[in-house]
C-alpha positions as CSV (number, residue, x, y, z in Angstrom):
1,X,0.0,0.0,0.0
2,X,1.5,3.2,-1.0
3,X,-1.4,5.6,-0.1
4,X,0.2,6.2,3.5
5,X,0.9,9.2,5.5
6,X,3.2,10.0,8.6
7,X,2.4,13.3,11.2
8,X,6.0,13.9,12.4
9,X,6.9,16.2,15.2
10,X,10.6,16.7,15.8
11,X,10.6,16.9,19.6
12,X,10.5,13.9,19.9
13,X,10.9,12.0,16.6
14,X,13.6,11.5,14.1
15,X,13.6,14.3,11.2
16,X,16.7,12.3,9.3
17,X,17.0,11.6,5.7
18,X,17.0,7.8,6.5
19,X,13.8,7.8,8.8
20,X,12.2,8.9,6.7
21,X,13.3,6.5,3.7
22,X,12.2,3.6,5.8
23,X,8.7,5.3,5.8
24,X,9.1,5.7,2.8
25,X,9.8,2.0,1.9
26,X,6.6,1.2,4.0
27,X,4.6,2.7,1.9
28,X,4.3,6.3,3.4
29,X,3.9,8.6,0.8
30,X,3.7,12.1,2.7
31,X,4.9,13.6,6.0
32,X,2.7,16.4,7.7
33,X,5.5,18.1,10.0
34,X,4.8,20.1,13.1
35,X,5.4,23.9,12.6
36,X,3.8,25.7,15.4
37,X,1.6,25.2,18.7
38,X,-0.6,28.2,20.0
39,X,1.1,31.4,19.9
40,X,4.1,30.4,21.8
41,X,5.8,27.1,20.4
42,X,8.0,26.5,17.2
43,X,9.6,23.0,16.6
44,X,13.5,23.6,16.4
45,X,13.8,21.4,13.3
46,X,10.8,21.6,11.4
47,X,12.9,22.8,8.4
48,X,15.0,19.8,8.4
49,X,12.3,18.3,8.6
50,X,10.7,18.9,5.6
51,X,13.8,19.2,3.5
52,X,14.8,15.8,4.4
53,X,11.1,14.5,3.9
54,X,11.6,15.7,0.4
55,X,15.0,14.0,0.1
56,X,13.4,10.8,1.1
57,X,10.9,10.6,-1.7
58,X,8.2,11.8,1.0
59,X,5.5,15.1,0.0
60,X,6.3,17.5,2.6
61,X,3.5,18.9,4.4
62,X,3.2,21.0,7.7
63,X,0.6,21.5,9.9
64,X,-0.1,23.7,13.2
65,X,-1.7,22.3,16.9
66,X,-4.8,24.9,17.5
67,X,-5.2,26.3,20.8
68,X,-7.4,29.0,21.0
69,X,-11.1,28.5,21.7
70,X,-12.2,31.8,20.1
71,X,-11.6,33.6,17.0
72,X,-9.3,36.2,18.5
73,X,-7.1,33.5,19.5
74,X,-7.0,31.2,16.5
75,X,-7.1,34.3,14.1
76,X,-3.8,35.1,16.3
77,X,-2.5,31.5,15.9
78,X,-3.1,31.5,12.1
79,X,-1.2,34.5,11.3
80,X,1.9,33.0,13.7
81,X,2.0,30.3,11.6
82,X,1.4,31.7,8.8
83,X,4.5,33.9,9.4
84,X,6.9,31.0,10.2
85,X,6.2,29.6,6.6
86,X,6.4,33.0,4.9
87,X,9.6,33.9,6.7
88,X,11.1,30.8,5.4
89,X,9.6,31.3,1.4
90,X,7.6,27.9,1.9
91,X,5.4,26.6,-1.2
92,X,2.1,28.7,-1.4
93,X,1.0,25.3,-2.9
94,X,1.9,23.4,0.3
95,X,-0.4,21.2,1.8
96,X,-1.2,22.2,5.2
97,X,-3.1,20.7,8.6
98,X,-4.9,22.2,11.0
99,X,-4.7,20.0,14.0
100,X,-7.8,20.7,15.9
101,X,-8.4,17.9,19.2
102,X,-8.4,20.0,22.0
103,X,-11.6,21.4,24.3
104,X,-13.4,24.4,22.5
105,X,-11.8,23.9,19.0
106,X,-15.2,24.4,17.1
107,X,-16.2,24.8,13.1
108,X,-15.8,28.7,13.2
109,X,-12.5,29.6,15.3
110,X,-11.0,26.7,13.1
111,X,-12.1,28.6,10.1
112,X,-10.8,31.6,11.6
113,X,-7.6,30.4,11.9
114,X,-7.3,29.2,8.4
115,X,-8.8,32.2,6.8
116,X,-5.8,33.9,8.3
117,X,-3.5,32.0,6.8
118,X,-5.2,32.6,3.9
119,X,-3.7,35.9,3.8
120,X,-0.5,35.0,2.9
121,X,-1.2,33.2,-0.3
122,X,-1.5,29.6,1.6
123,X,-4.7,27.5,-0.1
124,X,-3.9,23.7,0.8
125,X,-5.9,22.8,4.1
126,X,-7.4,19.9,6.1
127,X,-8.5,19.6,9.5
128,X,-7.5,16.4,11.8
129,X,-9.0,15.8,14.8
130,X,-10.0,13.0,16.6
131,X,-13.4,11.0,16.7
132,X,-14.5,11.4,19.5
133,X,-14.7,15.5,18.2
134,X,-16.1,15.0,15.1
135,X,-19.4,12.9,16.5
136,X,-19.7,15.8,18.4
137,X,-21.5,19.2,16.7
138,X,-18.1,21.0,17.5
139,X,-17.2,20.0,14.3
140,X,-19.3,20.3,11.1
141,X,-17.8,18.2,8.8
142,X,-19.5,19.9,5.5
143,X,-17.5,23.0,6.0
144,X,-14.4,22.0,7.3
145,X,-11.7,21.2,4.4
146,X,-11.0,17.3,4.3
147,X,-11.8,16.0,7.1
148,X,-9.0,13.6,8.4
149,X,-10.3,11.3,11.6
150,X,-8.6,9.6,13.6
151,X,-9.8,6.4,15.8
152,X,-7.5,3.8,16.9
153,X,-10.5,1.4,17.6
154,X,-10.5,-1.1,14.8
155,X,-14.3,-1.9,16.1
156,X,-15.4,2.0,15.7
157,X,-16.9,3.4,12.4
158,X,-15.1,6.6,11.9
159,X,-18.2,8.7,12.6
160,X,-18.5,10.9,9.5
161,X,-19.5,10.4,6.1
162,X,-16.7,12.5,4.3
163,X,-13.5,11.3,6.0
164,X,-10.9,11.7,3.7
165,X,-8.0,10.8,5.7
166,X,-7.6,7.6,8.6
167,X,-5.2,7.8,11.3
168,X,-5.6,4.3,12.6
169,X,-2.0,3.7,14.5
170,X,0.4,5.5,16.8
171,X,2.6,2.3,16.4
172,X,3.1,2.2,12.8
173,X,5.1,-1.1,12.1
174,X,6.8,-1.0,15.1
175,X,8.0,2.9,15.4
176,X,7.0,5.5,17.1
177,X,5.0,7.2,14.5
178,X,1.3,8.3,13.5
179,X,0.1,6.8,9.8
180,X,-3.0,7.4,8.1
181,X,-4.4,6.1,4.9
182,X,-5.4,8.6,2.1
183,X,-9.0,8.1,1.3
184,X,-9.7,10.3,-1.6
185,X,-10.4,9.6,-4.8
186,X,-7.7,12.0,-6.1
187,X,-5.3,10.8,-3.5
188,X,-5.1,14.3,-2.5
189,X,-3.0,13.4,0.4
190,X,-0.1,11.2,-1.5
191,X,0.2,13.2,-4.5
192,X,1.7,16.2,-5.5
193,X,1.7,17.2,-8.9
194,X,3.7,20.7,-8.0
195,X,6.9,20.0,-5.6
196,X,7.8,22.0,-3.2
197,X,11.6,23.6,-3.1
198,X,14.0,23.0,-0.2
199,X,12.8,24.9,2.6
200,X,15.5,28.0,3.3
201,X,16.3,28.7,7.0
202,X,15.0,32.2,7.9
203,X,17.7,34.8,8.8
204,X,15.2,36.3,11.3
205,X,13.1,33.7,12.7
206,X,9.5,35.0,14.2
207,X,9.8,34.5,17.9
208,X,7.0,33.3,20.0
209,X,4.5,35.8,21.9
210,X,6.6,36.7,25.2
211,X,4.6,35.8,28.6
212,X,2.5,32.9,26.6
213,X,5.0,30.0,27.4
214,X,2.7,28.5,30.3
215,X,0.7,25.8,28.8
216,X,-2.9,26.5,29.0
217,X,-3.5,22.9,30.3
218,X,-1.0,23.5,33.5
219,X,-2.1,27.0,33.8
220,X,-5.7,26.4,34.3
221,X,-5.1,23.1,36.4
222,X,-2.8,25.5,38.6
223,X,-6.0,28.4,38.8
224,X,-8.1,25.5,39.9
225,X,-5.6,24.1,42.6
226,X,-5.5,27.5,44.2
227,X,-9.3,27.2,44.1
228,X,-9.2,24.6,46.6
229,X,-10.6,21.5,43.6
230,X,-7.3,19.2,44.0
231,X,-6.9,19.0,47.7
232,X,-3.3,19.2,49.0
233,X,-0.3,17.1,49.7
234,X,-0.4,13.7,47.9
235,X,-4.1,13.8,47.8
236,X,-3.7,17.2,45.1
237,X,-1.0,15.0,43.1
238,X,-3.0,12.1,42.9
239,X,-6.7,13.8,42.3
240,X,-5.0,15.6,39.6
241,X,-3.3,12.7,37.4
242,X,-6.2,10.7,38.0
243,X,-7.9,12.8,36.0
244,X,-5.9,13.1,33.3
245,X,-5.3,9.9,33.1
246,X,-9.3,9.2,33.0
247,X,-9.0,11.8,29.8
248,X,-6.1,10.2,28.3
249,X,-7.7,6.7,28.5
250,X,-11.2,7.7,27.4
251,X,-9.6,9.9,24.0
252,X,-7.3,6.7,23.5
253,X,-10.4,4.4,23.1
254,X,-12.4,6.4,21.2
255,X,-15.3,7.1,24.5
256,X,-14.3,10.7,25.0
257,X,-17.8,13.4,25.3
258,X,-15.6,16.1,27.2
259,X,-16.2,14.5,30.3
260,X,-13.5,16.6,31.8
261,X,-13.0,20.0,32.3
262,X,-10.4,22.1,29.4
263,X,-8.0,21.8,31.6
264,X,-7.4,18.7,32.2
265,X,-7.9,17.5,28.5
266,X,-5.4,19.9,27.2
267,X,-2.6,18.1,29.0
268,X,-4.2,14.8,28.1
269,X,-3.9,16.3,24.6
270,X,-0.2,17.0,25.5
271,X,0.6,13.3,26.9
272,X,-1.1,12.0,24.0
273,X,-0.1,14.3,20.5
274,X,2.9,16.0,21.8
275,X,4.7,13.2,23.8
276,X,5.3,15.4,27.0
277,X,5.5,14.9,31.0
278,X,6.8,10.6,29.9
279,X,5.2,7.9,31.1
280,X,3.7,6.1,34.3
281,X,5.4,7.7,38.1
282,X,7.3,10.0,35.8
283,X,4.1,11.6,34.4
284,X,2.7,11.8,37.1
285,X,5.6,13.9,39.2
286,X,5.8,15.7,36.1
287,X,2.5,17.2,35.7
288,X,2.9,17.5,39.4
289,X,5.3,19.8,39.2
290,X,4.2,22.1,36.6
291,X,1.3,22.3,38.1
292,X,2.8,23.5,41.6
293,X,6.0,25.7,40.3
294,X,2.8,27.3,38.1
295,X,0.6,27.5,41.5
296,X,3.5,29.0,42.6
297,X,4.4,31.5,40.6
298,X,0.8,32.8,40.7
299,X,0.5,32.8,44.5
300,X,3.3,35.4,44.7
């Protein structure tokens, strides 16, 4: 099968010309790459990224992770993004993803965000999200561009009729690594009939928004803490990853309704898309500690 495509982000993933030749000798035919997060995160190697997806025989494609849950914010988000592909003369033609799985990412602010990037000449869009978002009405499915769904449940219909791209694995043979099958007709996703040039590093690089480099998900956790939700001592540590591991277990198999509150989901989004805070005891002191050097710092 050669209708396959990889979601790459180089925090935590190989962005080498010989990954991605193994993907490619797999069957992978296109690499989405991780540009931006929110106002306040750029991957370090998303150039190389690309460039070396290219190098591979891979389409390279880019995509942003949406934070904002209004169209201030995404409209905000859009044109940061935006920016980082302008600065570094990317492909108007490239094919870009809006990553859209975390609490109050709805139809309009998602449209928001990609009308900004409009602006600069960028045309190429679909939106990825899990299922458990798109059975919900957050997500209209006939105005969003391509909708790509992703459901690790073999057992689990996708939930829309228009899918047009299936992330079925985080364990793709073996690896580390999202794939997806490309379910247009076109093949849309595994095609490229302009390609793009290498990808020039930017003599000026846009920097992130200064005083925005909490994460939204520790932030609010840390608001509630100080509200007296958690509890204290080892009762506040535990309460807290218990709930986000309740999020990260429901989103996982497919039974997340926003059970929890935005908070806590946007570190399970973290745990689960972005690959922070580890795994088991480790995640748990982790997320601890953000949490309380955040209650800190606002308790001064």
């Amino acid at each position: 099968m050669s209708n396959l495509i990889i979601d790459t982000n180089t925090s935590y993933q190989p962005y080498d010309k010989n990954y991605y030749k193994k993907m490619y000798n797999l069957g992978v035919r296109s690499n989405f790459v991780k540009v931006t997060e929110g106002t306040y995160w750029i991957a370090a190697h998303w150039i190389d990224s690309l460039n070396n997806s290219q190098k591979a025989g891979l389409i390279p494609c880019v995509y942003h992770f949406l934070r904002g849950s209004n169209n201030g914010q995404t409209s905000l988000e859009g044109d940061f993004f935006a920016k980082q592909l302008n600065n570094a003369k990317v492909a108007k033609t490239i094919k870009i993803m809006v990553d859209a799985e975390t609490n109050g990412n709805n139809t309009n602010n998602i449209l928001a965000f990609i009308n900004q990037v409009k602006k600069y000449g960028y045309s190429n869009f679909t939106v990825y999200s899990g299922r458990y978002m798109w059975i919900t009405p957050a997500l209209d499915q006939t105005r969003l561009p391509r909708p790509w769904v992703a459901s690790f449940n073999p057992s689990l219909n996708l939930g829309i009729n228009n899918a047009q791209a299936y992330q079925y694995t985080n364990k793709f043979k073996g690896y580390n690594q999202d794939a997806s099958k490309d379910l247009t007709k076109n093949q849309w996703f595994t095609t490229d009939k302009t390609p793009q040039k290498p990808v020039k590093t930017p003599q000026k690089p846009v920097k992130p928004a200064q005083g925005v480099n909490i994460p939204q998900g520790i932030d609010g956790v840390a608001k509630d803490v100080i509200r007296g939700i958690y509890g204290n001592g080892s009762q506040r540590s535990n309460n807290i990853y218990n709930h986000v591991q309740n999020a990260i277990n429901l989103k996982a198999s497919g039974k997340w309704h926003s059970q929890e509150n935005h908070s806590i989901a946007l570190i399970a989004d973290d745990v689960l898309f972005n690959g922070k805070y580890g795994n088991g005891s480790m995640r748990k002191n982790n997320i601890y500690k953000q949490v309380q050097k955040r209650v800190n710092q606002l308790m001064k």
